[in-house]
C-alpha positions as CSV (number, residue, x, y, z in Angstrom):
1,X,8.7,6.7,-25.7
2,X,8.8,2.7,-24.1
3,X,12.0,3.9,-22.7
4,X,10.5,6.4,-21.2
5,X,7.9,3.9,-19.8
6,X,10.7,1.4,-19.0
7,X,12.6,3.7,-16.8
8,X,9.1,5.3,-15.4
9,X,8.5,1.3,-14.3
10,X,11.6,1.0,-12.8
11,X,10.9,4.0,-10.6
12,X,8.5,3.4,-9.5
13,X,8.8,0.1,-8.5
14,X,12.0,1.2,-6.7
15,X,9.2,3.5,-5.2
16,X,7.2,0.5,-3.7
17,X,10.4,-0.9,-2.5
18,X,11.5,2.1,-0.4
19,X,7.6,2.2,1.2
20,X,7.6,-1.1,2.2
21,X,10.8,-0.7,3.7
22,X,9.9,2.5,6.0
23,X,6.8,0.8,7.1
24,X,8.6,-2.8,7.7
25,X,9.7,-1.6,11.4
26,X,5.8,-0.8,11.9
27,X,4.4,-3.7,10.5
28,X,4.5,-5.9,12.8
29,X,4.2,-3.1,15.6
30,X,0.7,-1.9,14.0
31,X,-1.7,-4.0,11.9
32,X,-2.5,-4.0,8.4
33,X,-5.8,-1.6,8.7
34,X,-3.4,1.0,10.4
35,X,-0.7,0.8,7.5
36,X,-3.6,0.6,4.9
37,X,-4.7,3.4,5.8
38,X,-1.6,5.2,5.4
39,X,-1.3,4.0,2.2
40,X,-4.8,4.7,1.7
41,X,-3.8,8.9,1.8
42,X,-1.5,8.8,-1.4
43,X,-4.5,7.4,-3.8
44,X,-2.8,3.7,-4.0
45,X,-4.5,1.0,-5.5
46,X,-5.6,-2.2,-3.6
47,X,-3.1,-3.6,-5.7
48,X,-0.6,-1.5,-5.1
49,X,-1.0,-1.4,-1.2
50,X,-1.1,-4.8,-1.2
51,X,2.0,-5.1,-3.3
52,X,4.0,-2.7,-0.6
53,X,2.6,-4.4,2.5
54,X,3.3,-8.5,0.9
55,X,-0.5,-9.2,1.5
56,X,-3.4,-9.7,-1.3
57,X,-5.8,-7.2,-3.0
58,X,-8.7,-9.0,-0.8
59,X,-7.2,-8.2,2.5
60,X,-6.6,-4.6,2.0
61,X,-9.9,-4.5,0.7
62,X,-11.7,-5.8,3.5
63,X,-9.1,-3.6,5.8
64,X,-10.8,-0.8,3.8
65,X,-14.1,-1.6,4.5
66,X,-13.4,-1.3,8.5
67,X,-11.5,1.6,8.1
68,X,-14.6,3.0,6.6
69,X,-17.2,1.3,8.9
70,X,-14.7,2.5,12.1
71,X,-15.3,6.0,10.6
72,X,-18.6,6.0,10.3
73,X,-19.7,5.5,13.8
């Protein structure tokens, strides 16, 4: 079972790798808000979108929160 876990980790950190890779040519080309809320449609964590885009759990956070505010006008 923990090497199921183990190689279930290893995924899917290979996972994060491969994301932030595809969106490293759009990075800088589009903001953070615009690739959070890409992220934001596959039911990532702050964490983890923050993990994929080499920013903290704060920053997507408050990318969130205008995402949300945008949308609600």
């Amino acid at each position: 079972m923990e090497n199921n876990n183990n190689i279930l980790q290893q995924i899917s950190k290979k996972l994060s790798i491969l994301i932030a890779l595809a969106l490293q040519g759009e990075k800088d080309a589009v903001g953070v808000k615009e690739n959070v809320a890409r992220l934001i449609r596959f039911g990532l964590t702050d964490s983890e979108i923050a993990e994929i885009l080499g920013t903290t759990s704060g920053t997507v956070s408050v990318a969130k929160a205008r995402i949300k505010k945008a949308g609600s006008k």
